[in-house]
C-alpha positions in Angstrom: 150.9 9.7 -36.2 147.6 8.5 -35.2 145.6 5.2 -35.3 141.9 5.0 -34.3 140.9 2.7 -31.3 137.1 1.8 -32.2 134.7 2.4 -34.5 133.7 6.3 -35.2 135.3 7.4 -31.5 137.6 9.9 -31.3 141.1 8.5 -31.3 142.8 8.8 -27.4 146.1 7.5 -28.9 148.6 8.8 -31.3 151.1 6.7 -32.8 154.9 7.3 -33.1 156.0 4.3 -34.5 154.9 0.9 -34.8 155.7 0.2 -31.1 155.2 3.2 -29.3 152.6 4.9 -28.2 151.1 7.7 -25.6 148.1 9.2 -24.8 146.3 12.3 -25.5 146.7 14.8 -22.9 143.1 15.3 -20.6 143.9 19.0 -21.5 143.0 18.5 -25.2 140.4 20.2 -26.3 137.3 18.1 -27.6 135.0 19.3 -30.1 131.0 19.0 -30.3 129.4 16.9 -32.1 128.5 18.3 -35.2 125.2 20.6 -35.5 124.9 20.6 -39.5 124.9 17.6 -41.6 127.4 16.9 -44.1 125.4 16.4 -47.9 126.5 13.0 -48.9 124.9 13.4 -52.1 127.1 13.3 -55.5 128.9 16.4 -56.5 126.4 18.5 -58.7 127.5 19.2 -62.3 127.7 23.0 -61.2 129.7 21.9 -59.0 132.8 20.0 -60.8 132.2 22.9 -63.8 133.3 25.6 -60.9 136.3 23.5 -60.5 137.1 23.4 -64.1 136.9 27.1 -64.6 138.8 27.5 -61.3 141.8 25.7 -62.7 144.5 27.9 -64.7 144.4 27.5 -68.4 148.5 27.7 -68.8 148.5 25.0 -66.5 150.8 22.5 -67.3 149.6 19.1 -67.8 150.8 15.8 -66.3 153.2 13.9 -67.9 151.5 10.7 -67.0 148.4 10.9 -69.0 149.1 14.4 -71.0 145.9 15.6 -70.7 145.4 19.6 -70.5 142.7 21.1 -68.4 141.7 23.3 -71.5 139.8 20.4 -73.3 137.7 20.4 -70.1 137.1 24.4 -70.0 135.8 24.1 -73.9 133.8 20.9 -74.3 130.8 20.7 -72.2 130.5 17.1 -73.1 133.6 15.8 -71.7 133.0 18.1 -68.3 129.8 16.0 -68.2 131.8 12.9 -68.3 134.0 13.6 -65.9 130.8 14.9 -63.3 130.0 11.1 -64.1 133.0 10.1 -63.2 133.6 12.1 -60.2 130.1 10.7 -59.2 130.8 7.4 -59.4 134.2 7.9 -57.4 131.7 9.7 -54.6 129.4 6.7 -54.4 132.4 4.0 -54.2 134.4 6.2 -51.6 137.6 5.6 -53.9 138.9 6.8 -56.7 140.9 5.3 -59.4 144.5 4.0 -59.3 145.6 6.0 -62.3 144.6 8.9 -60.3 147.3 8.3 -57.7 150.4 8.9 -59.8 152.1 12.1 -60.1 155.2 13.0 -61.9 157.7 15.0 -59.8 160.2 17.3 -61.8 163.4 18.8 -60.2 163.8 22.4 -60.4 167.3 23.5 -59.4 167.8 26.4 -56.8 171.4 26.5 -56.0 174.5 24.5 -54.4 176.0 21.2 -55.7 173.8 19.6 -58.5 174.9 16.0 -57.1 172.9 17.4 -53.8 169.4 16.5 -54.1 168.7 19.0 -52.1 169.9 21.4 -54.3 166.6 20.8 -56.2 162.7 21.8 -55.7 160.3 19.2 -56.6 157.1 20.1 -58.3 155.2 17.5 -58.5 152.1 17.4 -61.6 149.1 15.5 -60.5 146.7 14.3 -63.0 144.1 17.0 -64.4 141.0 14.6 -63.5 142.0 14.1 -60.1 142.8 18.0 -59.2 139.2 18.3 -60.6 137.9 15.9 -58.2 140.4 17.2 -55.2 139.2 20.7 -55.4 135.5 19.1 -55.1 136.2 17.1 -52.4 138.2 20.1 -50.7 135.3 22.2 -51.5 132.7 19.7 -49.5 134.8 19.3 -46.4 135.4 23.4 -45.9 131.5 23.8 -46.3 131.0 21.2 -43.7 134.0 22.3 -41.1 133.3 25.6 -41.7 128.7 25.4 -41.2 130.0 23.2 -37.9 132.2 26.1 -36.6 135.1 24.0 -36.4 138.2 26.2 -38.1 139.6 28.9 -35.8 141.2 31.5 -38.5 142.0 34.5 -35.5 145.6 32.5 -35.0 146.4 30.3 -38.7 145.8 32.3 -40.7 147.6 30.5 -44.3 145.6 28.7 -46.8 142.0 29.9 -45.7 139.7 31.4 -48.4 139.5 35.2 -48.9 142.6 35.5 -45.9 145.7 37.7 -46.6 147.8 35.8 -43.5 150.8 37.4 -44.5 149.7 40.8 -44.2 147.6 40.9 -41.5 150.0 38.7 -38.7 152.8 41.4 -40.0 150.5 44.1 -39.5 149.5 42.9 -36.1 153.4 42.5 -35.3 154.2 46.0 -35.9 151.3 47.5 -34.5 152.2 45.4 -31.1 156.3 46.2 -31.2 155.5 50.0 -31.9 153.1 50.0 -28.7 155.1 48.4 -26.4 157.9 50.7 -27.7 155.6 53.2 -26.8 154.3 52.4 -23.3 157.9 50.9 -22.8 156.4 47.1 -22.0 158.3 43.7 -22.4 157.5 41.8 -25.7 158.7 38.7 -26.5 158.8 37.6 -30.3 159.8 34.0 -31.3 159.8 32.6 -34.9 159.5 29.0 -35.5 160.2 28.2 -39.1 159.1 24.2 -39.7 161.4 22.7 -42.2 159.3 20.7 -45.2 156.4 20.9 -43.1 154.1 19.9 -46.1 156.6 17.0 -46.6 156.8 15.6 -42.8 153.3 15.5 -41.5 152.3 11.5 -40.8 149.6 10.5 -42.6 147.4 8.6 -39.9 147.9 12.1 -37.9 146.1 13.2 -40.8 143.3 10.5 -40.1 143.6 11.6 -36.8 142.7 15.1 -37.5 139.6 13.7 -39.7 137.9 11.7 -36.7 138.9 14.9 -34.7 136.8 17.3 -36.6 134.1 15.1 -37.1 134.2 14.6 -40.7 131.7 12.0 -42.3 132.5 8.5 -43.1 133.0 9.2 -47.0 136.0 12.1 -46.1 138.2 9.8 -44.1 136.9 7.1 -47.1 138.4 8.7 -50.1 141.6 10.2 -48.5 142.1 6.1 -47.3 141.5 5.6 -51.4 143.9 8.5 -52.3 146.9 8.1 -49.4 146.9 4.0 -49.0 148.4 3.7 -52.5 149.9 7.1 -54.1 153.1 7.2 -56.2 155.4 9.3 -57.8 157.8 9.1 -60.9 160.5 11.7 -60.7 162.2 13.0 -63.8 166.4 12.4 -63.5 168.5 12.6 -66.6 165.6 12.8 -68.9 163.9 9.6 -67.7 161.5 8.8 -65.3 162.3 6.4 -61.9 160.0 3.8 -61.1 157.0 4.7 -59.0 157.9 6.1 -55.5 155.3 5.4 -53.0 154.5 8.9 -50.4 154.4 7.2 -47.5 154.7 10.7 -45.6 153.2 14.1 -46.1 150.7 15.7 -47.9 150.6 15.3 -51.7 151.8 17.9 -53.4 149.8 19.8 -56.3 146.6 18.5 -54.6 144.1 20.8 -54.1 143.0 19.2 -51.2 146.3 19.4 -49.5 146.5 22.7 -47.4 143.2 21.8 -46.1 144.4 19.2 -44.5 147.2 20.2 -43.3 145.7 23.0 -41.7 143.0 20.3 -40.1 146.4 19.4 -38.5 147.5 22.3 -36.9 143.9 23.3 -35.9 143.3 21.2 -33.2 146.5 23.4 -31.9 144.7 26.5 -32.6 141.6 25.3 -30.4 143.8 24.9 -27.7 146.0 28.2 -28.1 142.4 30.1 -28.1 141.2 28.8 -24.6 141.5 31.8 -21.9 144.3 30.3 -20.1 146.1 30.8 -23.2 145.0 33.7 -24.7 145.5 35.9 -21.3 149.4 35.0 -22.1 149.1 37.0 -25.0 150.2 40.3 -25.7 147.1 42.6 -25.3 146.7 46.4 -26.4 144.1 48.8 -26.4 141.7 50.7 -23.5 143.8 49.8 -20.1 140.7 49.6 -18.4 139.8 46.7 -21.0 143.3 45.0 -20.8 143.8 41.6 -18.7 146.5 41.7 -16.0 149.4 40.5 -17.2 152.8 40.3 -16.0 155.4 42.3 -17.4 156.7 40.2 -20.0 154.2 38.1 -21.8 154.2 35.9 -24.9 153.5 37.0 -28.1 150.7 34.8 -29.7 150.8 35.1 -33.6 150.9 31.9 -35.6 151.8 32.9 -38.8 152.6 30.9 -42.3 
């Protein structure tokens, strides 16, 4: 976790728990200040109408207000409403309470049904808000991504027009067949984080906003969205009184791999400076290759 030391500064100290603390490391890698200027004008119609056609018509809706995303894909009056709306939420840097419920349904996978662990949660957020999350999702990539701050060579999961998946496997095997080849030492480890969506502290998340830079009104409005969001969870055919997520990003938010990957980016900076990336396992012209000792690290972060 994180908690911010003065004013717009950078924080220099994360927190674990309410009474311990440490610093950053000197090593950490600082980024410039930004060189393009966030647009902190209200989300254009155009804008919140791209969202509504982005959203998936079989969608289902949530339980908490029952409202379907297909009244917004065929009445252009009530998409101009909700451009208002969205608007408004902009210019406050909050967005409404009822927006910060979502209802959570069990799915069951396999093992003993008295195991809630046996269980997936999905969890339905409300239509309005996943309109206004893609928005504000939309805003903060344009800005991160005009200031150079998102390294995509290593995390590759969750980025626009990226196939992760495909491309770190493709790397792997092209890697393994050449070393099999030139008979060098490769080294593969796998780290598979458990509930990684689930875990991830939310003032680390704060921490990640003031690290990047982002304006004022992106660390306002995920305050307005994290400082009081619940969820009801169906058990039995009834719903539990609201649960408050005081961990983890929220799930069904549009906004949500966005930042989580602003969390694991600041990593990524660091993974990419030459003392790092000289670790790696290189291939290609020798004459072009890095000296390297004979059994090096392989450096592929994949999701």
């Amino acid at each position: 976790m994180a908690t911010l030391t003065s004013g717009s500064e950078l924080f220099n100290t994360f927190r674990i728990h309410k009474l311990k603390y440490f610093n950053i490391p000197k090593w950490f890698t600082s980024l410039a200040p930004p060189s393009a200027a966030v647009n902190n004008a209200c989300p254009t119609y155009s804008e919140v109408a791209a969202a509504v056609r982005r959203c998936r018509p079989g969608a289902s809706a949530c339980p908490m207000d029952q409202i379907s995303i297909i009244i917004f894909k065929h009445c252009p009056i009530l998409r101009t409403l909700l451009h208002h709306i969205i608007s408004e939420c902009w210019r406050l840097h909050a967005v409404p309470q009822c927006w910060r419920r979502g209802a959570t349904i069990l799915i069951y996978k396999k093992g003993d049904t008295n195991d809630p662990a046996s269980f997936r949660p999905i969890t339905l957020q409300p239509v309005m808000y996943k309109i206004f999350s893609t928005v504000y999702a939309n805003a903060m990539y344009k800005f991160m991504s005009e200031n150079n701050y998102l390294d995509r060579k290593i995390q590759k999961g969750f980025w626009k027009g990226t196939d992760g998946v495909t491309e770190h496997a493709e790397a792997l095997v092209h890697m393994m067949g050449d070393a099999k080849r030139r008979q060098r030492s490769i080294i593969v480890t796998l780290l598979d984080l458990r509930n990684a969506f689930g875990s991830i502290h939310h003032n680390l998340i704060k921490f990640s906003l003031f690290y990047h830079h982002a304006p004022q009104i992106f660390i306002d409005l995920f305050n307005s969205v994290y400082s009081n969001s619940y969820i009801t969870v169906a058990v039995n055919e009834k719903w539990t009184q609201p649960i408050r997520v005081e961990r983890g990003v929220l799930q069904g938010d549009p906004s949500s791999p966005l930042l989580f990957n602003l969390c694991f980016n600041s990593l990524m900076l660091i993974m990419n400076q030459p003392q790092y990336t000289k670790l790696g396992y290189a291939w290609g012209p020798t004459s072009a290759r890095p000296r390297q000792r004979p059994c090096s690290n392989l450096r592929t972060t994949q999701r």
